[in-house]
C-alpha positions, 0 to 999 in steps of 0.5 A, a space after each residue: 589801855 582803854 579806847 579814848 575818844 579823841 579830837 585832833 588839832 593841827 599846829 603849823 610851823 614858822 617853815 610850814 611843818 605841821 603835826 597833830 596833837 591828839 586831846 581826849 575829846 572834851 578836854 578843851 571843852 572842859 579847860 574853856 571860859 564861857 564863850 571861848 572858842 576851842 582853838 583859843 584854849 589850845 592857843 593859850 595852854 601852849 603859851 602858858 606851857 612854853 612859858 613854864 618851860 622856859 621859865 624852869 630852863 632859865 631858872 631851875 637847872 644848875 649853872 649860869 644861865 646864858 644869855 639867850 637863854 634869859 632873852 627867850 624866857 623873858 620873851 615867852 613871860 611877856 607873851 604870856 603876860 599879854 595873853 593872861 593879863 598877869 605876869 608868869 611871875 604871879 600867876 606861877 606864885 613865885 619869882 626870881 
């Protein structure tokens, strides 16, 4: 594997945990909107991928769905429609 240069971002739990994730240098930099700072765009690829994830949990696995299950995905889609100004629905192109 090639040496890759890397930044480092911290993430903090509710309990006070913490771990680094490692990016490859520039990569937020890349994925950013004119002016937006670097913690902003880690901000919203975390809110954008929990609410994909939930999403594929409620609604692309096989059974019922359980309740709390469906109150957590709803949760997360309406984070990240406060975040992005669109539904998870919309932005993903495709609903249930």
């Amino acid at each position: 594997m090639a040496d890759v240069d890397t930044e480092t971002y911290t993430v903090e739990g509710p309990d006070g945990e913490t771990t680094d994730v490692e990016l490859a240098t520039g990569v937020v930099d890349l994925l950013a909107q004119q002016g937006q700072q670097k913690v902003e765009v880690v901000d919203e690829i975390l809110i954008q991928s929990f609410a994909q994830q939930a999403h594929v949990v409620a609604h692309h696995t096989e059974g019922e769905t359980p309740a709390d299950v469906t109150e957590i995905e709803e949760g997360m889609a309406e984070l990240f429609e406060e975040a992005f100004g669109q539904s998870l629905e919309d932005a993903m192109g495709h609903s249930h």
